[in-house]
C-alpha positions in Angstrom: -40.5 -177.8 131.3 -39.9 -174.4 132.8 -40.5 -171.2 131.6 -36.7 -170.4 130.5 -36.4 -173.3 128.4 -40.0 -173.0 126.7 -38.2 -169.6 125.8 -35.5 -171.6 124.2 -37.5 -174.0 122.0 -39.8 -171.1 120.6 -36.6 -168.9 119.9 -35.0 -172.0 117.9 -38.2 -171.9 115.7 -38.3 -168.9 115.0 -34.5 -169.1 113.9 -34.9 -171.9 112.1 -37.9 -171.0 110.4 -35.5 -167.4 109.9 -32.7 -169.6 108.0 -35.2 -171.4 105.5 -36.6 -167.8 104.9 -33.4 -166.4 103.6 -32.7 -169.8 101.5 -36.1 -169.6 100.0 -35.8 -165.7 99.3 -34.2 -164.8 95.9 -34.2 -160.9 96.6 -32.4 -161.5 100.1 -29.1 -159.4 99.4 -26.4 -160.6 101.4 -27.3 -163.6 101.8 -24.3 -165.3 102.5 -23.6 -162.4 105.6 -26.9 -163.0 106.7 -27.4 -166.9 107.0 -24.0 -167.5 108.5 -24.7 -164.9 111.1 -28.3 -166.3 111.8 -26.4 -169.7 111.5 -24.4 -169.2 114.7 -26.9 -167.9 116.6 -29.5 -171.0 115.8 -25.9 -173.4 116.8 -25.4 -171.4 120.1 -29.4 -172.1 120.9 -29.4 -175.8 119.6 -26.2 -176.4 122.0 -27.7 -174.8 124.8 -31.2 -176.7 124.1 -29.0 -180.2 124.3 -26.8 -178.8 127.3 -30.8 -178.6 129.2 -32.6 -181.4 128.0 -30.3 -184.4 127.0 -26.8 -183.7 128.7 -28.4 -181.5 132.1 -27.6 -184.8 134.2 -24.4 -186.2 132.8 -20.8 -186.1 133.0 -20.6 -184.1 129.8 -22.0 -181.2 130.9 -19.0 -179.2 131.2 -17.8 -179.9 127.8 -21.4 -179.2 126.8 -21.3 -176.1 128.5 -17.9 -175.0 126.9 -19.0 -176.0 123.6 -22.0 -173.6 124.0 -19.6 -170.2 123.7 -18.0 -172.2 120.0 -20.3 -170.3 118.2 -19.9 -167.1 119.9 -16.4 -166.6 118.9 -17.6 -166.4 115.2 -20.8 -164.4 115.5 -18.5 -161.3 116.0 -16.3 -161.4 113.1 -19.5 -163.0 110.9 -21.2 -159.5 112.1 -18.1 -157.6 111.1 -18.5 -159.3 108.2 -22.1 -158.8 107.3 -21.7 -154.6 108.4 -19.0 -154.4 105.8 -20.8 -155.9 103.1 -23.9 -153.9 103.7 -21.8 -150.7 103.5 -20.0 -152.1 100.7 -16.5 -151.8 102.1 -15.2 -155.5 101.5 -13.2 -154.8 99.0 -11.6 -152.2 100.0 -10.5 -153.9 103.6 -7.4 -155.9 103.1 -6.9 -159.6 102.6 -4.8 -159.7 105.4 -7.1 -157.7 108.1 -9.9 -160.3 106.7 -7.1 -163.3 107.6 -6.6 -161.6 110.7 -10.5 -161.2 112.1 -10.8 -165.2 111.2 -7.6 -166.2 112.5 -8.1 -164.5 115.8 -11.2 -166.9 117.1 -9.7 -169.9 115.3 -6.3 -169.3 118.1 -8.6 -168.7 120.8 -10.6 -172.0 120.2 -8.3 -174.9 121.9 -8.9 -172.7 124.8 -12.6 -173.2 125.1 -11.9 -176.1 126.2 -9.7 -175.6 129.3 -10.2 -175.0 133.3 -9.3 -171.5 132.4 -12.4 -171.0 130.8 -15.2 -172.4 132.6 -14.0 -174.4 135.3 -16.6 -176.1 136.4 -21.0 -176.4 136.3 -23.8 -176.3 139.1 -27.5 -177.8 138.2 -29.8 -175.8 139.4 -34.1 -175.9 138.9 -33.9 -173.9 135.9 -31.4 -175.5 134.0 -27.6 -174.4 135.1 -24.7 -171.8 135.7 -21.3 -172.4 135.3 -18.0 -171.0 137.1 -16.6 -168.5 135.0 -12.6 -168.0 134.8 -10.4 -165.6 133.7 -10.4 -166.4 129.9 -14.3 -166.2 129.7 -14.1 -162.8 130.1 -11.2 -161.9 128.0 -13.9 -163.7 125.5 -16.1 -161.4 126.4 -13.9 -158.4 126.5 -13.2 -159.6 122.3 -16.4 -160.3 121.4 -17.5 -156.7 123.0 -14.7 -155.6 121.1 -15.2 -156.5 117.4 -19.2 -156.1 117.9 -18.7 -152.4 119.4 -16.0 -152.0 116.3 -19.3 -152.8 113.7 -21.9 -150.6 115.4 -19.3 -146.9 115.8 -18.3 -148.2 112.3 -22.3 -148.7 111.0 -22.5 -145.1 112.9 -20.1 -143.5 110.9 -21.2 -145.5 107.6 -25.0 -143.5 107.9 -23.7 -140.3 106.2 -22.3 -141.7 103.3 -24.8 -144.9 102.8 -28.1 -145.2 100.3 -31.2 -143.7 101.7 -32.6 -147.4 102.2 -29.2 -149.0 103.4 -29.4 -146.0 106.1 -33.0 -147.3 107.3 -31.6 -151.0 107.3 -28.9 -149.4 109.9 -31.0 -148.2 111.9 -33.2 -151.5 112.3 -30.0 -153.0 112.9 -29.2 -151.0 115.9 -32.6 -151.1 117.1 -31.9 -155.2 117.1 -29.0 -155.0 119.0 -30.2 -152.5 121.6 -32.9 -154.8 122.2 -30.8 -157.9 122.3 -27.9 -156.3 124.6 -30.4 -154.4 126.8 -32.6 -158.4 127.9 -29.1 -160.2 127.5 -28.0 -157.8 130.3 -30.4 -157.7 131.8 -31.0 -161.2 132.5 -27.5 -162.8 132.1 -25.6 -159.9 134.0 -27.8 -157.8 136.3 -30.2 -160.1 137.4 -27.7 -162.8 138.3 -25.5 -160.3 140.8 -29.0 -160.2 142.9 -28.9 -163.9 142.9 -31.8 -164.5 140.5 -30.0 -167.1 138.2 -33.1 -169.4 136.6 -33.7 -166.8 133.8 -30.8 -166.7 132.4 -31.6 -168.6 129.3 -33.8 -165.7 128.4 -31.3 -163.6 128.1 -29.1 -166.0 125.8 -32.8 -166.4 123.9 -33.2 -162.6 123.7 -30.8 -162.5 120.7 -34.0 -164.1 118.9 -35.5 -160.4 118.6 -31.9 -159.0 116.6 -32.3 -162.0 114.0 -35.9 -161.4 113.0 -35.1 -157.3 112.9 -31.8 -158.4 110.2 -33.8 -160.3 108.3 -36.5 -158.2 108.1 -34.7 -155.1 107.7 -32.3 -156.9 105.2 -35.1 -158.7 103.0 -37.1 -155.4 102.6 -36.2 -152.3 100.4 -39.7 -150.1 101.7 -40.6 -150.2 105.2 -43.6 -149.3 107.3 -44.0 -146.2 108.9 -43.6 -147.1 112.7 -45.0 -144.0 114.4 -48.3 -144.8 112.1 -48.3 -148.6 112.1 -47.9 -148.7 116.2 -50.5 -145.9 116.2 -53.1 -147.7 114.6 -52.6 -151.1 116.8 -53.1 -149.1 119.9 -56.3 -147.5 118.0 -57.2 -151.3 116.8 -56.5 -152.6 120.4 -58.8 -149.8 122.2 -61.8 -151.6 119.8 -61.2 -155.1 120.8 -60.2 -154.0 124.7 -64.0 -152.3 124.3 -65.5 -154.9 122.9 -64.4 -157.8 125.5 -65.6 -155.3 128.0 -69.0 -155.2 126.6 -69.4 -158.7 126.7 -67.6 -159.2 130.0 -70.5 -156.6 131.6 -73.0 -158.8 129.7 -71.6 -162.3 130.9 -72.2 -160.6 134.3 -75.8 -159.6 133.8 -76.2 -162.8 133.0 -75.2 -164.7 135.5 -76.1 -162.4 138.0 -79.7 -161.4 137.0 -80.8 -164.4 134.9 -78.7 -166.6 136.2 -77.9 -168.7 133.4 -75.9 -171.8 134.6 -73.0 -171.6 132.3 -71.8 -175.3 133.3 -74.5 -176.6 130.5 -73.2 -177.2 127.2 -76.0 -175.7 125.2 -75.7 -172.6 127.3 -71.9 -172.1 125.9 -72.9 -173.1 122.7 -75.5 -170.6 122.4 -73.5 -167.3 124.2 -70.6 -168.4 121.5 -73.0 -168.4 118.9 -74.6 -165.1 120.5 -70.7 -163.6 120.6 -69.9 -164.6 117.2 -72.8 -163.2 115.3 -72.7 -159.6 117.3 -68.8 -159.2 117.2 -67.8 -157.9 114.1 -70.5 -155.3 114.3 -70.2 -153.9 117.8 -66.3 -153.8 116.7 -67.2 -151.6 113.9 -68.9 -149.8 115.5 -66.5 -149.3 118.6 -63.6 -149.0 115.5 -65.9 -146.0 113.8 -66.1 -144.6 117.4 -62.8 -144.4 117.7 -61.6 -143.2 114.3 -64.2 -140.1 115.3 -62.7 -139.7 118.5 -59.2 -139.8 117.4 -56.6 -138.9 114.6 -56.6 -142.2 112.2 -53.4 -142.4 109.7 -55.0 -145.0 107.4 -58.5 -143.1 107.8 -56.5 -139.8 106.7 -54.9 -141.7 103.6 -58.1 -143.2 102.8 -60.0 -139.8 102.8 -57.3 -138.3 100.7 -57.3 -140.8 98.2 -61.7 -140.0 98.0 -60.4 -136.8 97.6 -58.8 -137.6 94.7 -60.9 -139.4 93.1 -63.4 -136.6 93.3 -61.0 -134.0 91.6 -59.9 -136.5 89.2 -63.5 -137.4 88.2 -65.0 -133.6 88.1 -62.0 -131.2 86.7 -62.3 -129.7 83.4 -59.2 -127.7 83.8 -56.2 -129.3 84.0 -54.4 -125.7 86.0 -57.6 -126.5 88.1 -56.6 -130.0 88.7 -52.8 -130.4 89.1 -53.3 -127.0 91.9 -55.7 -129.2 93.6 -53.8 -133.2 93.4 -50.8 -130.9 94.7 -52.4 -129.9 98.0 -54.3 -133.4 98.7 -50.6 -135.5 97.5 -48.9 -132.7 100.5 -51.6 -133.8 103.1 -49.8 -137.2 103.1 -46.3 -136.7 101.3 -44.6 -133.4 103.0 -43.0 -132.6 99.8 -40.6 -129.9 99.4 -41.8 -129.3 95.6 -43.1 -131.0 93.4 -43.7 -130.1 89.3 -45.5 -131.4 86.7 -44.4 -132.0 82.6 -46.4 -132.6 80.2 -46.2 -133.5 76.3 -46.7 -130.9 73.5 -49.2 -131.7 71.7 -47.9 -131.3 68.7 -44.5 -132.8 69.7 -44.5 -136.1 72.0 -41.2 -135.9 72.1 -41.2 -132.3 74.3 -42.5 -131.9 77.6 -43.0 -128.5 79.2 -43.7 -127.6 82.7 -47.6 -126.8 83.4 -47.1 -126.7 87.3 -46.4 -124.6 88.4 -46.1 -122.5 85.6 -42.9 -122.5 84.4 -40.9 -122.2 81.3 -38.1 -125.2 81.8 -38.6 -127.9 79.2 -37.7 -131.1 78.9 -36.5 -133.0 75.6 -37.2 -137.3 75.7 -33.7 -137.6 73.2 -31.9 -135.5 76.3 -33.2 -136.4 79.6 -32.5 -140.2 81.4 -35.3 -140.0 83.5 -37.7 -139.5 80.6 -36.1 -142.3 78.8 -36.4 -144.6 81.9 -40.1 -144.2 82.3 -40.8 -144.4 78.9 -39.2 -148.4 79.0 -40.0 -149.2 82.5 -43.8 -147.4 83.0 -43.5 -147.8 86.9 -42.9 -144.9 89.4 -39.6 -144.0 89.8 -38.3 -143.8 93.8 -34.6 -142.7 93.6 -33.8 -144.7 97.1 -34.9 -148.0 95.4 -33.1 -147.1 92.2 -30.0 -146.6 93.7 -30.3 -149.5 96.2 -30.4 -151.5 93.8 -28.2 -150.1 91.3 -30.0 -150.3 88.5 -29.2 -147.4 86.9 -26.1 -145.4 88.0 -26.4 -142.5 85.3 -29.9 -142.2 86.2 -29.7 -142.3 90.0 -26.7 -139.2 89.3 -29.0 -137.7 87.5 -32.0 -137.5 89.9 -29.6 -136.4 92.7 -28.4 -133.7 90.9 -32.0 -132.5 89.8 -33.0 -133.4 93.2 -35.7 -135.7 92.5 -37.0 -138.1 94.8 -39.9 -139.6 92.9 -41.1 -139.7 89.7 -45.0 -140.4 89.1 -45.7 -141.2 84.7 -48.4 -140.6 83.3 -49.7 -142.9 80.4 -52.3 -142.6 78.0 -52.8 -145.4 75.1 -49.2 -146.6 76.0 -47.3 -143.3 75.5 -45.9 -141.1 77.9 -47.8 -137.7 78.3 -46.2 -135.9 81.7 -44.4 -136.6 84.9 -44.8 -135.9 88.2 -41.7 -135.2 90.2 -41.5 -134.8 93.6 -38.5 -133.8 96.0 -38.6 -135.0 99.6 -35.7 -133.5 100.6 -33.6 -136.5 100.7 -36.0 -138.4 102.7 -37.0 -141.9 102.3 -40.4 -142.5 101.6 -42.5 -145.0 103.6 -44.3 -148.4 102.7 -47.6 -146.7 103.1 -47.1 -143.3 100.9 -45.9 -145.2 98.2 -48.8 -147.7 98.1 -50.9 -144.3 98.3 -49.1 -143.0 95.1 -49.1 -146.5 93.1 -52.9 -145.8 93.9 -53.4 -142.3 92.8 -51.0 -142.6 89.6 -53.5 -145.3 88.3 -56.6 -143.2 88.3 -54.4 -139.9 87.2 -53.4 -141.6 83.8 -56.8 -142.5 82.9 -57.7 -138.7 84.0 -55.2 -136.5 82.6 -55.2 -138.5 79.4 -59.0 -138.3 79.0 -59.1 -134.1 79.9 -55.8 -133.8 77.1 -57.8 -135.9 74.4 -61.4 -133.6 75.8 -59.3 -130.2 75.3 -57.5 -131.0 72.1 
């Protein structure tokens, strides 16, 4: 088995594995969009995987070969498909544009099948090429077509698209430059300089776009990237130190002792050696490192301590909210944020404490109010809207421009808010777990001080 088609089984895996993923997922939103598209793409691979293996060395290699671009004809107008779904703009294209797009690869499928297609197929040690004619390329030229149609239309879609949908977007594109740039690459470019045994990776490349959909499509809070890839390289640097430290060891060893290695008991005994120092020379190397360098998950930690602490010693709840606003800014870089609380003598009032202010808030008048007191979760506009659970209340958010909306309980009743704006900024995976955190300990704080003071 060569390198090329290992490619290929491990990329059918994955896409299988991909398909039973978005059956099993009940949150996956467009679902239909999604598994047809990943559908095709798993058919194109499972064609190519029998052209290779079963039909490499037979007289129905051709056909086998022609039957490998069926799928290909769909994927674009499924894409087309799936890009105006996620920008909700199917109903508002046409029935008979949506006839058309369908009906376009449905004529151009007889001629698959024809000399003027592929005319003919050469085994090679890799697996094969075949003899391209002048209707593969006008293939080409309409698949480019409706594909570059989706992206300049996803382009223009960012503007006017949800917060989250816009991220999805942008995962999207980052799939397809990925895909286009190894399918060139090793389909195109590499075959003009004569190197034609990796082509199947470029075919298998599209493996990278259809775990980025999914992903992007099954998720409504992502991971910051920048801090995510940060802290691999920071995590990597430990192991990377780590190997090296036994690797000079190994050496001693053999050099200076001069352990033969070829005994059993020997092995045993360095792997037993290896196993119980590890995981403390990698914390230490890991503490090392987090001392040496800038650590996001280090910095959210220590803010969360922070916290704690003020949560734990304030008396003074001007005191407090002063100091929660600067530690929340050293991992959100909020734009404002402002804090209600309930009157005392009126649960049904809340007036701003922070800063200091005279607005006030009535529970009968304001949505958001009304939406915390029957949910009791934080409120994160993006998600809201995304999934259009409440329309009035997402308006009404944008117009107060609020991002997010921490309550604060006490004995089941709703005693403040925290609102925050991000200036129209989606908020990632990690800074919300960080405020699910805090808002848990600020309940428990806030009510206790109120109860303390009255």
């Amino acid at each position: 088995m060569t390198l090329a088609n290992l490619i290929l089984w491990i990329a059918l895996l994955i896409n299988l594995s991909l398909l039973i993923t978005i059956v099993l997922n009940k949150q996956q939103k467009h679902k239909k969009q999604v598994f047809l598209l990943v559908s095709l793409i798993t058919l194109w691979e499972i064609i190519e995987l029998v052209n290779v293996f079963w039909l490499k060395n037979t007289e129905y290699l051709l056909l086998g070969a022609r039957f490998g671009l069926l799928p290909n004809l769909f994927i674009a107008p499924a894409f087309l498909w799936l890009v105006f779904s996620l920008c909700d703009r199917c109903q508002m294209v046409s029935k008979s544009i949506k006839i058309l797009v369908w009906t376009i690869p449905v004529i151009m499928l007889p001629f698959l099948f024809t000399n003027y297609n592929i005319s003919s197929v050469t085994v090679t040690e890799g697996g094969f090429i075949f003899q391209q004619e002048i209707l593969y390329w006008y293939f080409l030229l309409y698949f480019l077509g409706i594909i570059g149609f989706a992206l300049v239309f996803l382009a223009r879609m960012t503007k006017r698209v949800n917060l989250i949908v816009k991220k999805q977007i942008l995962y999207i594109f980052f799939g397809t430059a990925i895909t286009a740039l190894l399918g060139v690459l090793f389909s195109v470019i590499l075959p003009l300089f004569d190197i034609k045994n990796l082509f199947y990776i470029g075919v298998d490349s599209s493996v990278f776009f259809t775990i980025i959909l999914v992903y992007a499509l099954s998720h409504d809070r992502f991971f910051d990237l920048r801090l995510s890839f940060y802290q691999t390289l920071l995590d990597m640097g430990a192991l990377f130190a780590v190997l090296l430290v036994y690797y000079v060891i190994f050496w001693l060893i053999l050099k200076f002792i001069q352990v033969d290695f070829q005994d059993i008991g020997e092995q045993v005994l360095f792997v037993l050696f290896v196993g119980l120092t590890s995981p403390v020379l990698y914390k230490a190397f890991a503490r090392l490192i987090n001392l040496l360098f800038f650590n996001p998950n280090q910095n959210f930690l220590q803010t969360t301590n922070n916290i704690a602490d003020i949560l734990r010693s304030s008396r003074d709840l001007n005191v407090l909210f002063s100091q929660l606003a600067k530690e929340i800014g050293q991992v959100i870089n909020y734009q404002e944020i402002f804090i209600y609380l309930a009157k005392h003598n009126d649960n049904d009032i809340f007036h701003q404490v922070f800063p200091v202010g005279e607005r006030i808030l009535s529970l009968n008048d304001d949505q958001l109010l009304q939406f915390l007191v029957t949910s009791n979760k934080i409120v994160h506009q993006a998600e809201i809207d995304y999934h259009n659970e409440d329309k009035y209340l997402t308006a009404a958010l944008q117009k107060q421009q609020i991002d997010l909306a921490l309550p604060i309980f006490y004995n089941k009743k709703l005693l403040g808010v925290v609102m925050i704006n991000y200036g129209q900024k989606l908020l990632s995976h990690q800074q919300l777990d960080f405020l699910q955190g805090m808002n848990k300990y600020l309940d428990i704080a806030v009510g206790s001080l109120l109860l303390a003071n009255k």
